[in-house]
C-alpha positions in Angstrom: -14.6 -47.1 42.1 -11.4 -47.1 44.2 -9.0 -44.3 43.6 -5.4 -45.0 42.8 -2.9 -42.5 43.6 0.8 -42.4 41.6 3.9 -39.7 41.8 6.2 -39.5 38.6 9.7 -36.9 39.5 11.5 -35.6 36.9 15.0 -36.3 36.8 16.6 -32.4 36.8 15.8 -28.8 36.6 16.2 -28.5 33.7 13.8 -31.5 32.4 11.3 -30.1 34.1 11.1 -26.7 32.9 11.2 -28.1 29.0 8.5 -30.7 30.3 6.1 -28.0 31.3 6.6 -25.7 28.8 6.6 -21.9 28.4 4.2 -20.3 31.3 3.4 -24.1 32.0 1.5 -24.4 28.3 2.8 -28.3 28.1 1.5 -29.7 31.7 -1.7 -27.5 31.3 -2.1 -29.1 27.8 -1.5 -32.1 29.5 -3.8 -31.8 32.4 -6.8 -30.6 30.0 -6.4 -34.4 27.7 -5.5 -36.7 31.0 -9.3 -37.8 32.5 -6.6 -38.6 35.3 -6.5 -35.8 38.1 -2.8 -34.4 37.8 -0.8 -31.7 39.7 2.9 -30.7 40.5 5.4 -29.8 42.6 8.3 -28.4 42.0 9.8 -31.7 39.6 7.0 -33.8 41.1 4.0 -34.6 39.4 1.0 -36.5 41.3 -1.7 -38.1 39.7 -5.1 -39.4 41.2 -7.7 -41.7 39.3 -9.0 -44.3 38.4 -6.5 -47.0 38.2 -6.7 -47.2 34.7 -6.4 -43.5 33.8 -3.9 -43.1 36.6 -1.9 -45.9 34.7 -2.4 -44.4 31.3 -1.7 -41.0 32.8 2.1 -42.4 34.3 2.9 -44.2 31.3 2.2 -41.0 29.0 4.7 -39.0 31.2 7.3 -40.9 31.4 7.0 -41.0 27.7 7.2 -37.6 27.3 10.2 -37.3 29.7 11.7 -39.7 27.8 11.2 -37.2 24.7 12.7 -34.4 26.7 15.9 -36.6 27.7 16.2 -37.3 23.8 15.2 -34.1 22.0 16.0 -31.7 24.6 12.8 -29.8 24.0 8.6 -30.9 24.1 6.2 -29.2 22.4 2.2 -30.0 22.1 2.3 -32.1 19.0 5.0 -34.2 21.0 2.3 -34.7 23.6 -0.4 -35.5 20.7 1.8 -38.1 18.9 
C-alpha cells in the first residue's frame, strides 16, 4: 500500500500549546486513537499513512484547531466528540 505523507501548522504559539495539552496529554491522546503515524515540531504536526488514515488524521486536526480558535482551550472529550 503506498504511503501518503501530510503536514498540518498551527497558526500561533499559543494554539499550539492549548492544542497539545498539559505535558503534551492532548497530541499523545491523539497519537494513541490516530492508526495514522503522527509527530511534531515545534507548531508542525506530520502525519504518514495510509492515504485514508492520513486523510482522516488531517481532517481531525484541523477540526480540533478549529475548537481551539473558538473555545480557547481542548480537552480529551473535545478530541472524542
Amino acid at each position: 500500500m503506498e504511503q501518503k505523507e501530510a503536514t498540518v501548522t498551527i497558526g500561533n504559539n499559543q494554539q499550539a500549546i492549548v492544542f497539545f495539552g498539559t505535558g503534551d496529554k492532548n497530541f499523545r491522546y491523539l497519537k494513541s486513537i490516530c492508526d495514522a503515524e503522527i509527530w511534531a515540531r515545534g507548531a508542525e504536526i506530520y502525519i504518514k499513512g495510509s492515504e485514508e488514515d492520513v486523510n482522516y488524521t488531517r481532517d481531525l486536526i484541523n477540526s480540533l484547531i478549529d475548537v481551539v480558535e473558538v473555545e480557547g482551550q481542548l480537552s480529551i472529550n473535545n478530541i472524542n466528540y
